[in-house]
N, C-alpha and C positions, 0 to 999 in steps of 0.2 A: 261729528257734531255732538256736543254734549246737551241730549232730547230737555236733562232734568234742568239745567240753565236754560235753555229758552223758555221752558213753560213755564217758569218761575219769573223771569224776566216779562211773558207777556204779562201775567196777573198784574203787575205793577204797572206794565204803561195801560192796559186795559180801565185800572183804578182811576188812573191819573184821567183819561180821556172823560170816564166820566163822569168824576170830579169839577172839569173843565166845562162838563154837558150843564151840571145842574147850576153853575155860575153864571153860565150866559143865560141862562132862562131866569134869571135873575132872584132864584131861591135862595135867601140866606143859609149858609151852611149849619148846620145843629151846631152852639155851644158845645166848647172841648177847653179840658186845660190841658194844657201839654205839660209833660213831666221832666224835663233836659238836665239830665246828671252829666257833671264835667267832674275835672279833676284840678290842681295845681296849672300842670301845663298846657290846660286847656287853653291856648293862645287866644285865639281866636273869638271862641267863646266869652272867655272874661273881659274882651273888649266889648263883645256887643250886648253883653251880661249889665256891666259900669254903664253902658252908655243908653241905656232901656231900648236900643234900636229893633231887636227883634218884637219886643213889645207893640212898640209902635207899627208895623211891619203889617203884625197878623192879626190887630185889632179888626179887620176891614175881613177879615176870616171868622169872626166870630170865635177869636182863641187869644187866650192868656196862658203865663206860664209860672208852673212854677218849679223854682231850682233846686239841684241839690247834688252837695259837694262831698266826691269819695277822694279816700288818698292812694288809690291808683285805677289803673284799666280793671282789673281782674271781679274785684267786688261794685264794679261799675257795671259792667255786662253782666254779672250773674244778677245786680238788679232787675235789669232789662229783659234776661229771659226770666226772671220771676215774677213779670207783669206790675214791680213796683218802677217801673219809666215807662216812658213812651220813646226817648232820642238817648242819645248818648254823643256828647261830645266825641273828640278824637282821642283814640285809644291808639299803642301801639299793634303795631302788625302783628304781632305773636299772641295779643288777647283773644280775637277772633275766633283762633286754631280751638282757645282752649274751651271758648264757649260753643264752639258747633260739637265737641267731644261731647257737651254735657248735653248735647241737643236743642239747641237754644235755637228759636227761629227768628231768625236777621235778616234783616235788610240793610245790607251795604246803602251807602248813600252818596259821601264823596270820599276823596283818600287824598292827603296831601301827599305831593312828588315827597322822594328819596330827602334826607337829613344824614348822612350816616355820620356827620362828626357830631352830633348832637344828642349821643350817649358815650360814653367811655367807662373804661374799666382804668381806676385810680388807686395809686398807693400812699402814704404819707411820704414827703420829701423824702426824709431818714430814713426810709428802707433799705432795705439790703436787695428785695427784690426788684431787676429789672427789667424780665423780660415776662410773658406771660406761661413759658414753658417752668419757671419757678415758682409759678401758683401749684406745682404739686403738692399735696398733703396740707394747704393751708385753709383758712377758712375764710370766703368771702363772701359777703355781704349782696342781696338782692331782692330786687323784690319778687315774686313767684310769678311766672306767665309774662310781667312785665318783656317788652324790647333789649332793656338789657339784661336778660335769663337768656333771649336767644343769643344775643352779641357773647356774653359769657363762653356758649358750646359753641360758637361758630369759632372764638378766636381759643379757645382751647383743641378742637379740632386742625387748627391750622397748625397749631404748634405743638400737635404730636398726641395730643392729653385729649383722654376725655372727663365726661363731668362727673365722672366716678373718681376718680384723681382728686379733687377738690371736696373738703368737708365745705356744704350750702349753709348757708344763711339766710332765712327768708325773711328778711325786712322792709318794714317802709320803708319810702323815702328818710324822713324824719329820723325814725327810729335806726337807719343805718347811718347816718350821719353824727347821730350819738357814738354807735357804737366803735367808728371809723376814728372819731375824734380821742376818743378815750381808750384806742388798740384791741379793742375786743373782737375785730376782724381785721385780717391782713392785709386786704383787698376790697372797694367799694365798688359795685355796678351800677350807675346811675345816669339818668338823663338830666337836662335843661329843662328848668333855670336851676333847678339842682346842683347839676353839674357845675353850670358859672360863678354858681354861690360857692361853690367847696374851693372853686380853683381862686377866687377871689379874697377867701374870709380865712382859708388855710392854707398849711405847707402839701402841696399836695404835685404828685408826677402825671400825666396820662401814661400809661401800660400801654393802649390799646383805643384806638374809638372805631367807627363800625366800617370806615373806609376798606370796600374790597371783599367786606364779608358779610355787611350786617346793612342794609340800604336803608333801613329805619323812617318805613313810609306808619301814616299814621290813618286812620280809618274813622268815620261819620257812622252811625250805624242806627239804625230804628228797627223798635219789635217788627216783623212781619204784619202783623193785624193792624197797627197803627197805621206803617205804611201802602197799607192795602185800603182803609177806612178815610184817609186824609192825607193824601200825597197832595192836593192844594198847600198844607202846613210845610210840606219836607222841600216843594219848591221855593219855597220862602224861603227858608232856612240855608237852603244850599246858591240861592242869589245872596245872601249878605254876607255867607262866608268866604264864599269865591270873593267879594267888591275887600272885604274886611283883609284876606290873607295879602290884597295888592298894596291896600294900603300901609299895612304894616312894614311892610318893604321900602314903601316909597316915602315912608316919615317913619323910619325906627327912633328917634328923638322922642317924637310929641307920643310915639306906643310906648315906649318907656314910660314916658311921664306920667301917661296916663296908668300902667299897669301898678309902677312904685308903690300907691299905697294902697293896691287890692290884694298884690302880695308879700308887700312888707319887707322887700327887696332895695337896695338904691337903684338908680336909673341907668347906672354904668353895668351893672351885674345884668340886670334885664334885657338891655340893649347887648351885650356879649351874649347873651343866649340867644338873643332873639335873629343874630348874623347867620347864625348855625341853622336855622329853622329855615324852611323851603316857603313853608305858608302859601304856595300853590295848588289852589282846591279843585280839583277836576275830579270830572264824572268815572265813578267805576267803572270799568271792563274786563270782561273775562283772562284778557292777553296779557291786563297788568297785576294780575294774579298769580303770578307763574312762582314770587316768591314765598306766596303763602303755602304751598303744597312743598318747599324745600325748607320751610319751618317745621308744619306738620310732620316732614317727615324725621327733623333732625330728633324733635321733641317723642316721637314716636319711640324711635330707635335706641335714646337715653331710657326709655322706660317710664317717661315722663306723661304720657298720655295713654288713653286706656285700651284705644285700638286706633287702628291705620285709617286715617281720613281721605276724601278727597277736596281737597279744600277749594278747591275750583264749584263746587254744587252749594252754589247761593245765589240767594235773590240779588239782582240787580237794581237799584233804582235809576233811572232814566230821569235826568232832571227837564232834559228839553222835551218831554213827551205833554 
């Protein structure tokens, strides 16, 4: 039994209980503003971002919020363990790895199920390349730490190559789509609605997407202190995006309509992205961690992280506690 995960796991249902203690005795909780940095894909998020529902939610908490939008996971979490957030939307799985390297204290919160077609590795129609063992020596496009950095080594691994083989590109989203568009990279790594916008808006191949190698789960996460201070807030937060990820499913239509013009997508692109997405928010657990430690290690191994983790030694949040 791993000692450092339970006793990190009780602190937080310990918080939660009693958090829950001084509600029923009917103490208003001390005024807080919640800090909630999302991203682009932050699905889920920018639905209940649009539609003020978290607002309304946590009023009865004594908490307001306020937002703020990065353009990927990595400078999202380095936010967060530098005390300027409190939440973090959903990040991919490979961010995590790189913020517990930097020592960052996290509290996992919820993880949405497996996505893995909902990144790929894409070439321009016209290419000559088409298999991913012909990324040798070329240069592709990614964004750093993002999901598809790991998809990259995992399906370079598969196919013989590793990521020394390939001259990187660390780009935004944005900024690789320029460069992609105008052949200053060979190859683009990228996810949804990114991904749906390139294969919609361009001549564009999949190479690769994360089926078999790359399961492309996505993570909830809050500072440690916040979620030890105010786990009342993070159960809040994790009932409307569990109600919000089902809804999403079960009216992809009317989540288009509503997403189209937060990000400036048509309805058809948003909704193709949005098939690919799981949007299934369930509770962390240690057992469904098991692919964060075969990131950790991949990213170790390329030399990409600074020493060997174990990526399993993190705080748990417990939402039913």
């Amino acid at each position: 039994m791993n000692h450092s995960i339970s006793r990190r796991t009780a602190i937080a249902t310990l918080g939660a209980l009693s958090a829950g203690a001084v509600l029923a005795q009917g103490v208003a909780p001390r005024p807080v503003t919640v800090r909630f940095g999302y991203q682009k894909s932050s699905t889920l998020t920018a639905l209940l971002k649009a539609q003020g529902t978290l607002e309304k939610q946590l009023a009865p908490l004594n908490a307001t919020l306020s937002w703020h939008e990065f353009t990927s996971g990595l400078p999202l979490l380095e936010a967060l363990n530098l005390d300027n957030l409190d939440i973090s939307a959903d990040v991919a799985d490979t961010v995590p790895v790189f913020a517990q390297a930097a020592g960052a204290e996290l509290t996992f919160i919820a993880q949405e199920a497996p996505s893995p077609a909902a990144q790929a590795i894409v070439v321009r129609e016209d290419s000559p390349i088409t298999t991913v063992a012909d990324l040798k020596g070329k240069k592709v496009g990614f964004a750093k730490a993002a999901g598809a950095h790991y998809l990259l080594i995992a399906a370079l691994e598969k196919a013989g190559l590793s990521f020394k083989d390939i001259v990187p590109a660390y780009l935004t989203p944005a900024d690789g789509r320029a460069a992609f568009e105008k052949g200053a990279i060979d190859a683009w790594v990228v996810w949804d609605p990114f991904l749906a916008a390139a294969q919609r808006q361009s001549k564009v191949r999949i190479l690769a997407d994360g089926a078999g190698i790359a399961s492309y789960q996505r993570y909830y996460l809050a500072s440690t202190k916040f979620a030890k201070a105010r786990p009342d807030v993070l159960r809040v937060v994790y009932a409307e995006l569990e109600k919000t990820g089902k809804w999403v499913k079960q009216n992809p239509k009317e989540a288009a309509a509503l997403l189209s013009p937060v990000w400036g997508l048509d309805a058809a692109t948003i909704e193709q992205a949005n098939s690919r997405r799981s949007y299934a928010v369930r509770p962390v657990v240690v057992d469904g961690l098991v692919e964060q430690q075969r990131i950790a290690d991949a990213f170790f191994g390329e030399k990409l992280l600074p020493r060997k983790l174990n990526a399993l030694d993190v705080a748990l949040f417990k939402p039913g506690a």
